[in-house]
C-alpha positions, 0 to 999 in steps of 0.5 A: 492436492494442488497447491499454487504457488504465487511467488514474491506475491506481497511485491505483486499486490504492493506494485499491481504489476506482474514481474520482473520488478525493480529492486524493491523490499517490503519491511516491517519493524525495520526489518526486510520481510519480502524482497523482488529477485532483482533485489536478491540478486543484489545481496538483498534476503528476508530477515535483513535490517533496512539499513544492511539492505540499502547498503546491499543494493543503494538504489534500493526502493523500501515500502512498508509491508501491509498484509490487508493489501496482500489480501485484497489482491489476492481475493481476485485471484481466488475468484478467477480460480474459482470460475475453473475449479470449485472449491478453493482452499485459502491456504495465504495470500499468495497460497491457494489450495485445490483438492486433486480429483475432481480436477485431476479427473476433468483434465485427465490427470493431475499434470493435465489440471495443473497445465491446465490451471496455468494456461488459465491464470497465464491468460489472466496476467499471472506467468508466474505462478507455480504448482505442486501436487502431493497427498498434503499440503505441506509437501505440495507448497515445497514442491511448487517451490521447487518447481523450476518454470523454464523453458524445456521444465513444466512450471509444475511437481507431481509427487507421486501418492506415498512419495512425500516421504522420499521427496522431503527427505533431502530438503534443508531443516528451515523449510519448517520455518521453526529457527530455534528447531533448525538450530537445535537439531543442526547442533545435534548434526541433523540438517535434512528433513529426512534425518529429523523424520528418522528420529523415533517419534515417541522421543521427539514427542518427549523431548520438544513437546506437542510443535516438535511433534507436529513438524516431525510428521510434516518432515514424515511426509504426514500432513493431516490439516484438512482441507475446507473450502473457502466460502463464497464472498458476496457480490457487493459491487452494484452497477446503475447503467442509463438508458441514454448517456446523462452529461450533468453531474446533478443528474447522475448524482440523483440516479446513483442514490438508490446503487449506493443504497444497494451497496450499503443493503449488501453490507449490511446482510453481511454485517460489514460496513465500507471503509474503502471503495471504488467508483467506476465511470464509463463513458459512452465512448467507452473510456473508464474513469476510476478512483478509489476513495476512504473514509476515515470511519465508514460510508453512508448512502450520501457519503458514497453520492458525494463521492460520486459527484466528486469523482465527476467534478474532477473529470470536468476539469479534465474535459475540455473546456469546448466540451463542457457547457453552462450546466456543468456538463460533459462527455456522456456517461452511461453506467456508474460502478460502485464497488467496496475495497475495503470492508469492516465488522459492522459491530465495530462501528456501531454508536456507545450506549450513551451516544455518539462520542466527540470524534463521531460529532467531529466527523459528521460537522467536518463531512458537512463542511466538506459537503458544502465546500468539494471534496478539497474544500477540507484537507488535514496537514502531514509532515513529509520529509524534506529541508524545504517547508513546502516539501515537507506539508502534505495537504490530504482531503479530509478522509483519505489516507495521507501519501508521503514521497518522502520518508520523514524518518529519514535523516534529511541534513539541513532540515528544521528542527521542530517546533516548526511554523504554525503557518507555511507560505506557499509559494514562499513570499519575497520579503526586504531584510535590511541592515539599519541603514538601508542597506540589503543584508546579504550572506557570503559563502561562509556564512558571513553576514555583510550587516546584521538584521535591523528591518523586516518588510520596514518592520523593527527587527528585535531578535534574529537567530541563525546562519543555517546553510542549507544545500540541496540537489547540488547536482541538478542545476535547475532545481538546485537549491543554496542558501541560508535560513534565518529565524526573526521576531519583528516589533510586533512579537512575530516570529518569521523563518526567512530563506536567503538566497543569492542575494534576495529574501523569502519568508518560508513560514510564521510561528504562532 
Protein backbone atom coordinates (compact mmCIF):
# COMPACT_ATOMS: atom_id res chain seq x y z
CA UNK A 1 0.00 0.00 0.00
CA UNK A 2 1.15 3.86 -0.15
CA UNK A 3 1.01 6.00 2.66
CA UNK A 4 1.36 9.72 2.46
CA UNK A 5 3.00 11.48 4.66
CA UNK A 6 2.19 14.96 5.38
CA UNK A 7 4.71 16.44 8.04
CA UNK A 8 4.19 18.85 11.02
CA UNK A 9 0.43 18.77 9.39
CA UNK A 10 -1.44 20.39 12.81
CA UNK A 11 1.11 23.56 11.97
CA UNK A 12 -0.09 23.53 8.21
CA UNK A 13 -3.86 23.42 9.16
CA UNK A 14 -3.32 25.75 12.26
CA UNK A 15 -1.24 28.37 9.95
CA UNK A 16 -3.07 27.93 6.09
CA UNK A 17 0.35 28.20 4.96
CA UNK A 18 2.93 25.69 3.42
CA UNK A 19 6.44 25.48 5.36
CA UNK A 20 8.97 26.69 5.94
CA UNK A 21 7.02 28.00 9.26
CA UNK A 22 8.52 30.45 12.02
CA UNK A 23 9.07 29.17 15.51
CA UNK A 24 5.65 28.15 16.37
CA UNK A 25 4.12 24.96 18.98
CA UNK A 26 0.91 24.01 19.10
CA UNK A 27 -0.09 22.76 23.12
CA UNK A 28 -2.45 21.05 24.72
CA UNK A 29 -2.74 20.63 28.84
CA UNK A 30 0.20 22.96 28.96
CA UNK A 31 2.25 20.41 27.26
CA UNK A 32 3.91 21.11 23.45
CA UNK A 33 2.29 18.52 21.16
CA UNK A 34 3.42 19.70 17.82
CA UNK A 35 6.38 22.01 16.98
CA UNK A 36 7.47 23.74 13.26
CA UNK A 37 11.33 22.54 12.34
CA UNK A 38 12.51 25.84 12.78
CA UNK A 39 11.33 25.53 16.52
CA UNK A 40 13.00 22.02 16.81
CA UNK A 41 15.80 23.48 15.41
CA UNK A 42 16.01 25.91 18.53
CA UNK A 43 15.77 22.79 21.27
CA UNK A 44 12.00 22.78 20.91
CA UNK A 45 10.57 18.72 20.95
CA UNK A 46 6.66 17.13 21.40
CA UNK A 47 6.33 16.29 24.89
CA UNK A 48 7.76 19.52 26.36
CA UNK A 49 6.29 21.97 29.10
CA UNK A 50 5.45 25.52 27.74
CA UNK A 51 7.38 27.20 30.05
CA UNK A 52 11.01 24.89 29.08
CA UNK A 53 10.01 25.45 25.28
CA UNK A 54 9.48 29.34 25.76
CA UNK A 55 12.85 29.01 27.48
CA UNK A 56 14.10 26.99 24.43
CA UNK A 57 13.26 29.31 21.80
CA UNK A 58 12.03 33.27 23.54
CA UNK A 59 10.61 34.20 20.47
CA UNK A 60 8.67 31.24 20.37
CA UNK A 61 4.92 31.59 19.07
CA UNK A 62 2.45 29.21 21.33
CA UNK A 63 -1.55 28.08 20.03
CA UNK A 64 -3.59 26.04 21.54
CA UNK A 65 -3.96 22.62 19.68
CA UNK A 66 -7.47 21.63 18.21
CA UNK A 67 -7.99 18.52 16.38
CA UNK A 68 -11.52 19.40 14.57
CA UNK A 69 -9.09 22.19 12.76
CA UNK A 70 -6.79 19.44 11.91
CA UNK A 71 -9.53 17.56 10.32
CA UNK A 72 -11.16 20.32 8.46
CA UNK A 73 -8.02 20.87 6.63
CA UNK A 74 -7.35 17.83 5.75
CA UNK A 75 -10.88 16.91 4.04
CA UNK A 76 -9.57 19.20 1.02
CA UNK A 77 -6.52 17.23 0.66
CA UNK A 78 -8.44 13.97 0.53
CA UNK A 79 -10.86 15.30 -1.85
CA UNK A 80 -7.88 16.40 -4.41
CA UNK A 81 -6.32 12.71 -3.68
CA UNK A 82 -9.26 11.34 -4.53
CA UNK A 83 -9.93 13.24 -8.02
CA UNK A 84 -6.43 11.00 -8.79
CA UNK A 85 -6.86 7.89 -7.18
CA UNK A 86 -9.85 6.36 -5.90
CA UNK A 87 -10.47 4.83 -2.74
CA UNK A 88 -8.60 6.80 -0.12
CA UNK A 89 -7.98 5.38 2.99
CA UNK A 90 -8.33 8.02 6.29
CA UNK A 91 -5.54 6.68 8.36
CA UNK A 92 -5.03 10.74 10.68
CA UNK A 93 -5.18 14.03 9.82
CA UNK A 94 -2.22 14.30 8.02
CA UNK A 95 -2.21 10.51 7.06
CA UNK A 96 -3.48 9.13 3.96
CA UNK A 97 -3.55 5.69 2.77
CA UNK A 98 -3.82 4.02 -0.88
CA UNK A 99 -4.33 0.69 -1.78
CA UNK A 100 -0.82 0.03 -4.34
CA UNK A 101 -2.49 -1.87 -7.46
CA UNK A 102 -4.59 -0.14 -8.88
CA UNK A 103 -2.30 2.94 -8.83
CA UNK A 104 0.82 1.31 -9.07
CA UNK A 105 -0.73 -0.59 -12.32
CA UNK A 106 -1.84 2.95 -13.85
CA UNK A 107 1.35 4.35 -13.43
CA UNK A 108 3.38 1.38 -14.32
CA UNK A 109 4.79 0.89 -10.87
CA UNK A 110 4.58 1.59 -7.39
CA UNK A 111 7.56 4.54 -7.88
CA UNK A 112 5.86 5.80 -10.68
CA UNK A 113 2.48 6.33 -8.64
CA UNK A 114 4.27 7.76 -5.95
CA UNK A 115 6.25 10.35 -8.45
CA UNK A 116 3.07 10.62 -9.79
CA UNK A 117 1.15 11.44 -6.73
CA UNK A 118 3.67 13.98 -5.74
CA UNK A 119 3.61 16.02 -8.75
CA UNK A 120 -0.20 16.12 -8.13
CA UNK A 121 -0.16 17.46 -4.71
CA UNK A 122 3.07 19.68 -5.47
CA UNK A 123 0.73 21.36 -7.93
CA UNK A 124 -1.67 21.85 -5.42
CA UNK A 125 0.61 23.83 -2.68
CA UNK A 126 1.65 20.41 -0.72
CA UNK A 127 5.91 19.99 -1.58
CA UNK A 128 6.15 18.83 1.29
CA UNK A 129 4.61 15.70 1.36
CA UNK A 130 6.08 12.12 1.50
CA UNK A 131 5.54 8.41 0.71
CA UNK A 132 6.25 4.94 1.67
CA UNK A 133 5.15 1.82 0.17
CA UNK A 134 4.92 -1.39 2.01
CA UNK A 135 2.79 -4.52 2.26
CA UNK A 136 1.37 -2.64 5.54
CA UNK A 137 0.48 0.43 6.70
CA UNK A 138 2.41 0.51 9.58
CA UNK A 139 5.73 -0.30 7.76
CA UNK A 140 4.68 2.27 4.92
CA UNK A 141 4.02 5.44 7.46
CA UNK A 142 7.85 4.64 8.87
CA UNK A 143 9.26 4.50 5.58
CA UNK A 144 7.63 7.63 4.53
CA UNK A 145 9.01 9.05 7.73
CA UNK A 146 12.39 8.27 6.46
CA UNK A 147 11.89 9.36 3.15
CA UNK A 148 14.52 11.98 2.67
CA UNK A 149 12.86 14.61 -0.25
CA UNK A 150 16.07 16.20 -1.19
CA UNK A 151 17.46 17.14 -4.10
CA UNK A 152 19.46 14.05 -5.72
CA UNK A 153 16.93 11.65 -2.95
CA UNK A 154 13.23 10.80 -4.45
CA UNK A 155 10.66 12.04 -1.51
CA UNK A 156 9.62 8.48 -1.85
CA UNK A 157 10.33 4.54 0.04
CA UNK A 158 9.54 1.50 -1.65
CA UNK A 159 9.84 -1.54 0.36
CA UNK A 160 10.16 -4.45 -1.25
CA UNK A 161 6.95 -7.07 -0.92
CA UNK A 162 8.18 -9.44 2.33
CA UNK A 163 10.96 -6.81 3.32
CA UNK A 164 8.98 -5.11 6.08
CA UNK A 165 10.62 -7.39 8.30
CA UNK A 166 14.25 -6.56 7.41
CA UNK A 167 13.32 -2.84 6.89
CA UNK A 168 11.99 -2.32 10.51
CA UNK A 169 14.60 -4.27 12.04
CA UNK A 170 17.01 -1.58 12.83
CA UNK A 171 14.33 1.33 13.94
CA UNK A 172 14.33 2.53 17.48
CA UNK A 173 11.59 0.76 19.89
CA UNK A 174 9.51 4.67 20.38
CA UNK A 175 8.46 4.16 16.96
CA UNK A 176 5.74 2.21 18.54
CA UNK A 177 4.52 4.74 20.38
CA UNK A 178 4.06 2.77 23.63
CA UNK A 179 6.53 4.69 26.31
CA UNK A 180 5.91 2.06 29.19
CA UNK A 181 6.92 -0.80 26.53
CA UNK A 182 9.93 1.05 25.17
CA UNK A 183 11.21 1.48 28.62
CA UNK A 184 10.64 -2.19 29.84
CA UNK A 185 12.27 -3.77 26.93
CA UNK A 186 15.23 -1.25 26.98
CA UNK A 187 15.56 -2.53 30.59
CA UNK A 188 15.83 -5.86 29.41
CA UNK A 189 18.72 -4.63 26.91
CA UNK A 190 16.46 -4.63 23.74
CA UNK A 191 16.01 -0.97 21.92
CA UNK A 192 15.45 -2.41 17.94
CA UNK A 193 12.35 -3.48 16.42
CA UNK A 194 14.20 -6.12 15.47
CA UNK A 195 15.20 -7.54 18.88
CA UNK A 196 11.60 -7.29 20.04
CA UNK A 197 10.02 -8.99 16.91
CA UNK A 198 13.01 -11.70 17.69
CA UNK A 199 11.38 -12.65 21.08
CA UNK A 200 9.17 -15.78 20.83
CA UNK A 201 5.68 -15.01 20.35
CA UNK A 202 4.02 -17.19 22.62
CA UNK A 203 5.80 -15.69 25.59
CA UNK A 204 5.58 -11.81 24.61
CA UNK A 205 1.55 -12.87 24.33
CA UNK A 206 2.10 -14.44 27.93
CA UNK A 207 3.83 -11.76 29.54
CA UNK A 208 2.38 -8.27 28.18
CA UNK A 209 -0.68 -9.63 27.25
CA UNK A 210 -3.12 -8.81 23.95
CA UNK A 211 -1.05 -4.84 23.27
CA UNK A 212 2.11 -6.60 23.58
CA UNK A 213 1.07 -8.99 21.42
CA UNK A 214 -0.05 -6.73 18.80
CA UNK A 215 3.14 -4.29 18.63
CA UNK A 216 5.23 -7.35 18.61
CA UNK A 217 3.61 -8.34 15.00
CA UNK A 218 3.83 -4.73 13.79
CA UNK A 219 7.77 -4.83 15.08
CA UNK A 220 7.33 -8.42 12.76
CA UNK A 221 6.63 -6.40 9.80
CA UNK A 222 2.83 -8.28 9.97
CA UNK A 223 0.55 -5.64 9.97
CA UNK A 224 -2.96 -7.10 9.44
CA UNK A 225 -5.38 -3.75 9.96
CA UNK A 226 -7.37 -3.64 6.84
CA UNK A 227 -7.65 -1.19 4.85
CA UNK A 228 -11.55 0.67 3.96
CA UNK A 229 -12.26 3.13 1.74
CA UNK A 230 -13.19 6.40 3.24
CA UNK A 231 -16.77 7.22 1.85
CA UNK A 232 -17.58 10.09 -0.21
CA UNK A 233 -18.61 13.26 1.58
CA UNK A 234 -21.40 15.07 0.44
CA UNK A 235 -21.42 18.03 -1.63
CA UNK A 236 -22.85 20.46 0.82
CA UNK A 237 -21.77 23.69 -0.62
CA UNK A 238 -24.42 25.56 -3.03
CA UNK A 239 -23.68 28.35 -5.40
CA UNK A 240 -26.69 30.80 -6.67
CA UNK A 241 -25.14 32.78 -9.96
CA UNK A 242 -27.16 35.98 -11.52
CA UNK A 243 -27.72 36.34 -14.88
CA UNK A 244 -26.86 40.17 -14.39
CA UNK A 245 -24.85 41.57 -11.64
CA UNK A 246 -27.38 42.71 -8.79
CA UNK A 247 -25.85 45.93 -6.78
CA UNK A 248 -28.55 46.35 -4.01
CA UNK A 249 -28.12 43.87 -0.88
CA UNK A 250 -32.03 43.54 -0.45
CA UNK A 251 -32.07 42.04 -3.67
CA UNK A 252 -29.41 39.59 -3.42
CA UNK A 253 -30.38 38.93 0.04
CA UNK A 254 -33.97 37.86 -1.38
CA UNK A 255 -32.23 35.90 -4.44
CA UNK A 256 -30.04 33.96 -1.99
CA UNK A 257 -32.98 32.44 0.44
CA UNK A 258 -33.74 29.42 -1.57
CA UNK A 259 -29.43 28.64 -1.91
CA UNK A 260 -29.56 28.67 2.10
CA UNK A 261 -32.56 26.53 1.87
CA UNK A 262 -30.58 24.15 -0.29
CA UNK A 263 -27.97 23.85 2.14
CA UNK A 264 -30.01 23.23 5.13
CA UNK A 265 -32.05 20.49 2.69
CA UNK A 266 -28.39 18.87 2.17
CA UNK A 267 -27.70 18.76 5.86
CA UNK A 268 -30.57 17.56 6.62
CA UNK A 269 -30.36 14.34 4.32
CA UNK A 270 -27.31 13.88 5.98
CA UNK A 271 -28.38 14.30 9.56
CA UNK A 272 -25.96 17.20 10.23
CA UNK A 273 -26.72 20.79 11.09
CA UNK A 274 -24.16 23.88 10.07
CA UNK A 275 -22.30 25.57 12.96
CA UNK A 276 -19.76 27.25 10.80
CA UNK A 277 -19.49 28.20 7.34
CA UNK A 278 -18.42 30.39 4.68
CA UNK A 279 -19.88 32.84 2.31
CA UNK A 280 -18.25 33.57 -1.00
CA UNK A 281 -18.99 36.62 -2.93
CA UNK A 282 -17.90 37.26 -6.60
CA UNK A 283 -17.98 40.20 -8.09
CA UNK A 284 -18.27 40.98 -11.70
CA UNK A 285 -14.73 41.74 -11.76
CA UNK A 286 -14.17 38.79 -10.62
CA UNK A 287 -12.76 39.69 -7.13
CA UNK A 288 -13.87 37.25 -4.33
CA UNK A 289 -15.17 38.26 -1.00
CA UNK A 290 -15.16 35.94 1.94
CA UNK A 291 -15.63 35.38 5.39
CA UNK A 292 -16.67 32.65 7.63
CA UNK A 293 -19.19 33.01 10.04
CA UNK A 294 -20.32 30.85 13.57
CA UNK A 295 -23.37 30.28 15.42
CA UNK A 296 -23.26 29.68 18.88
CA UNK A 297 -25.95 26.59 18.04
CA UNK A 298 -26.69 26.09 14.39
CA UNK A 299 -28.19 28.13 11.30
CA UNK A 300 -31.26 28.26 10.19
CA UNK A 301 -32.45 29.67 6.36
CA UNK A 302 -32.73 33.31 7.66
CA UNK A 303 -29.67 32.72 9.86
CA UNK A 304 -27.61 31.93 6.87
CA UNK A 305 -29.65 35.25 4.45
CA UNK A 306 -28.57 37.56 7.71
CA UNK A 307 -25.20 36.71 7.23
CA UNK A 308 -25.22 37.18 3.84
CA UNK A 309 -26.62 40.86 3.73
CA UNK A 310 -24.15 41.09 6.68
CA UNK A 311 -21.05 40.02 4.63
CA UNK A 312 -22.70 42.73 2.18
CA UNK A 313 -22.70 45.72 4.40
CA UNK A 314 -19.51 45.28 5.34
CA UNK A 315 -18.26 45.13 1.63
CA UNK A 316 -20.33 48.71 1.36
CA UNK A 317 -18.32 50.09 3.72
CA UNK A 318 -15.31 49.18 2.23
CA UNK A 319 -16.42 50.22 -1.36
CA UNK A 320 -16.02 53.67 -2.09
CA UNK A 321 -18.00 56.27 -1.26
CA UNK A 322 -18.26 57.50 -5.22
CA UNK A 323 -19.36 53.95 -5.98
CA UNK A 324 -22.08 53.54 -3.98
CA UNK A 325 -25.63 55.26 -4.28
CA UNK A 326 -29.00 56.10 -2.25
CA UNK A 327 -29.95 52.72 -2.57
CA UNK A 328 -27.21 51.23 -0.78
CA UNK A 329 -25.66 49.78 -3.85
CA UNK A 330 -22.23 48.58 -5.09
CA UNK A 331 -19.80 47.17 -7.43
CA UNK A 332 -22.04 44.29 -9.10
CA UNK A 333 -22.23 40.85 -7.67
CA UNK A 334 -22.65 37.77 -9.75
CA UNK A 335 -22.85 34.72 -7.96
CA UNK A 336 -23.06 33.85 -3.79
CA UNK A 337 -21.48 30.69 -2.30
CA UNK A 338 -22.39 29.13 0.74
CA UNK A 339 -20.45 26.75 2.07
CA UNK A 340 -20.77 24.49 5.73
CA UNK A 341 -16.99 24.50 7.54
CA UNK A 342 -18.10 23.15 10.40
CA UNK A 343 -21.15 20.49 10.84
CA UNK A 344 -22.79 18.97 13.75
CA UNK A 345 -25.13 15.52 14.40
CA UNK A 346 -28.20 16.71 13.78
CA UNK A 347 -29.56 14.68 17.00
CA UNK A 348 -27.57 16.88 19.06
CA UNK A 349 -29.51 19.71 18.23
CA UNK A 350 -32.92 18.54 18.25
CA UNK A 351 -35.69 20.61 20.90
CA UNK A 352 -36.32 18.68 24.87
CA UNK A 353 -39.26 16.67 25.19
CA UNK A 354 -41.01 19.60 26.97
CA UNK A 355 -39.63 22.44 24.70
CA UNK A 356 -37.17 24.39 24.28
CA UNK A 357 -34.92 25.32 27.39
CA UNK A 358 -33.96 29.29 28.67
CA UNK A 359 -30.81 29.38 26.60
CA UNK A 360 -32.74 28.40 23.04
CA UNK A 361 -35.47 31.63 24.10
CA UNK A 362 -32.32 33.42 24.97
CA UNK A 363 -30.85 32.75 21.75
CA UNK A 364 -33.95 33.28 19.40
CA UNK A 365 -34.69 37.26 21.41
CA UNK A 366 -30.98 38.06 21.33
CA UNK A 367 -30.78 36.66 17.06
CA UNK A 368 -33.51 38.97 16.78
CA UNK A 369 -32.14 42.11 18.33
CA UNK A 370 -29.23 41.60 16.42
CA UNK A 371 -31.48 40.93 13.21
CA UNK A 372 -32.82 44.45 13.85
CA UNK A 373 -29.74 45.98 15.04
CA UNK A 374 -26.50 44.36 12.19
CA UNK A 375 -24.59 41.79 12.99
CA UNK A 376 -22.45 44.32 15.47
CA UNK A 377 -25.59 45.93 17.07
CA UNK A 378 -24.80 42.65 19.79
CA UNK A 379 -21.63 41.88 21.08
CA UNK A 380 -20.56 39.82 24.35
CA UNK A 381 -17.50 40.94 26.40
CA UNK A 382 -14.22 38.85 27.01
CA UNK A 383 -11.36 39.41 29.32
CA UNK A 384 -7.94 39.66 27.34
CA UNK A 385 -4.95 39.89 28.63
CA UNK A 386 -3.34 43.28 29.23
CA UNK A 387 -2.60 46.08 32.10
CA UNK A 388 -4.77 48.78 30.04
CA UNK A 389 -9.02 48.05 30.68
CA UNK A 390 -9.15 48.57 27.20
CA UNK A 391 -6.63 46.23 26.19
CA UNK A 392 -8.01 43.68 28.01
CA UNK A 393 -12.14 44.07 26.88
CA UNK A 394 -12.57 42.27 23.74
CA UNK A 395 -16.20 43.02 22.30
CA UNK A 396 -17.30 39.81 19.77
CA UNK A 397 -20.53 39.79 17.86
CA UNK A 398 -23.09 37.62 19.40
CA UNK A 399 -22.26 34.27 17.93
CA UNK A 400 -18.91 34.23 17.15
CA UNK A 401 -15.99 32.59 18.79
CA UNK A 402 -13.90 35.22 20.71
CA UNK A 403 -10.11 36.15 19.33
CA UNK A 404 -7.91 36.80 22.01
CA UNK A 405 -4.11 38.48 21.04
CA UNK A 406 -3.17 38.59 24.33
CA UNK A 407 -3.24 35.49 26.63
CA UNK A 408 -4.87 36.20 29.55
CA UNK A 409 -3.01 33.57 31.60
CA UNK A 410 -0.01 34.98 31.15
CA UNK A 411 1.49 36.66 34.35
CA UNK A 412 0.87 40.76 32.71
CA UNK A 413 2.63 42.81 36.02
CA UNK A 414 0.75 45.54 36.78
CA UNK A 415 -2.53 44.58 35.56
CA UNK A 416 -5.97 45.00 37.80
CA UNK A 417 -6.77 42.44 39.90
CA UNK A 418 -10.53 41.18 39.76
CA UNK A 419 -13.02 42.36 40.50
CA UNK A 420 -12.65 44.66 37.90
CA UNK A 421 -14.99 47.71 36.62
CA UNK A 422 -18.59 46.77 35.39
CA UNK A 423 -18.35 49.61 32.84
CA UNK A 424 -14.94 50.64 30.66
CA UNK A 425 -14.60 54.01 29.24
CA UNK A 426 -13.30 53.79 25.71
CA UNK A 427 -11.23 55.86 24.94
CA UNK A 428 -10.36 56.58 28.63
CA UNK A 429 -12.18 60.07 29.71
CA UNK A 430 -10.10 63.17 31.07
CA UNK A 431 -11.29 64.04 34.32
CA UNK A 432 -10.00 66.76 37.29
CA UNK A 433 -8.69 65.37 40.51
CA UNK A 434 -7.89 67.72 42.92
CA UNK A 435 -6.43 68.55 46.20
CA UNK A 436 -9.01 70.55 49.00
CA UNK A 437 -7.79 73.51 48.08
CA UNK A 438 -7.87 73.70 44.36
CA UNK A 439 -4.98 72.54 43.57
CA UNK A 440 -4.01 69.38 40.82
CA UNK A 441 -3.08 66.40 42.80
CA UNK A 442 0.19 65.02 40.88
CA UNK A 443 2.33 61.69 41.64
CA UNK A 444 6.39 62.01 41.62
CA UNK A 445 8.31 59.22 40.51
CA UNK A 446 8.40 57.52 43.61
CA UNK A 447 4.86 57.20 44.00
CA UNK A 448 4.71 60.48 46.33
CA UNK A 449 1.83 62.29 46.09
CA UNK A 450 2.06 66.39 46.30
CA UNK A 451 -1.70 66.32 48.00
CA UNK A 452 -4.22 63.98 48.69
CA UNK A 453 -7.45 63.39 46.67
CA UNK A 454 -10.26 65.75 47.91
CA UNK A 455 -12.50 66.41 44.46
CA UNK A 456 -13.39 64.16 41.67
CA UNK A 457 -14.75 66.26 38.62
CA UNK A 458 -15.83 69.15 41.83
CA UNK A 459 -17.42 65.69 43.28
CA UNK A 460 -16.44 65.21 47.21
CA UNK A 461 -13.94 62.48 46.90
CA UNK A 462 -14.65 60.30 50.60
CA UNK A 463 -12.38 57.31 49.92
CA UNK A 464 -9.20 56.77 47.84
CA UNK A 465 -6.94 53.94 47.47
CA UNK A 466 -3.84 53.41 45.59
CA UNK A 467 -0.63 54.26 44.35
CA UNK A 468 -0.22 51.47 41.74
CA UNK A 469 2.70 52.13 39.34
CA UNK A 470 1.99 50.91 36.18
CA UNK A 471 4.78 50.56 33.04
CA UNK A 472 4.39 49.35 29.81
CA UNK A 473 6.27 49.33 26.35
CA UNK A 474 9.47 51.04 28.10
CA UNK A 475 10.85 50.71 24.82
CA UNK A 476 8.93 52.05 22.24
CA UNK A 477 8.74 55.64 22.68
CA UNK A 478 5.58 56.24 20.95
CA UNK A 479 3.45 53.75 22.69
CA UNK A 480 4.81 53.76 25.88
CA UNK A 481 3.18 54.07 28.60
CA UNK A 482 3.86 55.29 32.66
CA UNK A 483 1.93 56.18 35.12
CA UNK A 484 -0.14 55.50 38.31
CA UNK A 485 -3.62 53.97 39.21
CA UNK A 486 -6.08 55.04 41.68
CA UNK A 487 -9.32 53.62 43.03
CA UNK A 488 -11.85 56.41 44.30
CA UNK A 489 -15.34 56.57 45.58
CA UNK A 490 -17.19 59.93 45.20
CA UNK A 491 -20.16 61.30 47.51
CA UNK A 492 -22.27 59.97 45.79
CA UNK A 493 -21.27 56.11 46.43
CA UNK A 494 -19.35 55.81 43.15
CA UNK A 495 -16.67 53.99 42.74
CA UNK A 496 -14.15 55.12 39.83
CA UNK A 497 -10.50 53.35 38.73
CA UNK A 498 -8.53 56.51 37.71
CA UNK A 499 -5.07 56.72 35.60
CA UNK A 500 -2.69 59.50 36.06
CA UNK A 501 -0.08 60.20 33.82
CA UNK A 502 2.39 63.15 33.48
CA UNK A 503 0.55 65.11 35.25
CA UNK A 504 -3.25 64.81 33.61
CA UNK A 505 -6.12 62.33 34.91
CA UNK A 506 -8.05 59.83 33.00
CA UNK A 507 -11.03 57.78 34.25
CA UNK A 508 -10.45 54.02 32.85
CA UNK A 509 -13.40 52.47 34.14
CA UNK A 510 -16.49 52.70 36.98
CA UNK A 511 -17.82 49.91 39.34
CA UNK A 512 -21.17 49.19 39.80
Amino acid sequence: MHVLWFPDWPLRAALGAPPPHPPTALVHGNTVVACTASAREQGVRIGQRRRLAQGRAPALRMMPHDPAVDERAFVPVLRLIEQHVPGVHLLRPGLAGLRSRGVSRYHGGEAEAASALLAVLGEAGYPEVRIGVADGAFTAELAARTAAGTEGAPAWVVVPPGGSRDFLAPLPLPVLGDEALTGLLHRLGISTLGGFAALDAVMVRDRLGEQGARLHALAGGADSRPLSSRPPDPELSRTVEFDTPLAQSDQIAFAVRQTADAVLLGLADASLVCTEVRIDLTDDDGGVFSRPWLHPTCFDASELVDRVRWQLETLIERTPVAEIDAARSFRGIVSVRIAPLSVDDAARHQPGLFGSGTDERLHHAVSRVQTLLGHRGVVTATVSGGRMLTDRQVLTPWGERPVLERDPALPWPGRLPGPLPAEVFTPAHPVTVTASDGQSVAVDGRGELSDPPALLEGSEIVAWAGPWPLHERRWDGERAKAGHRFQLVDARQRAWLVFCSEGRWWAEGRYR
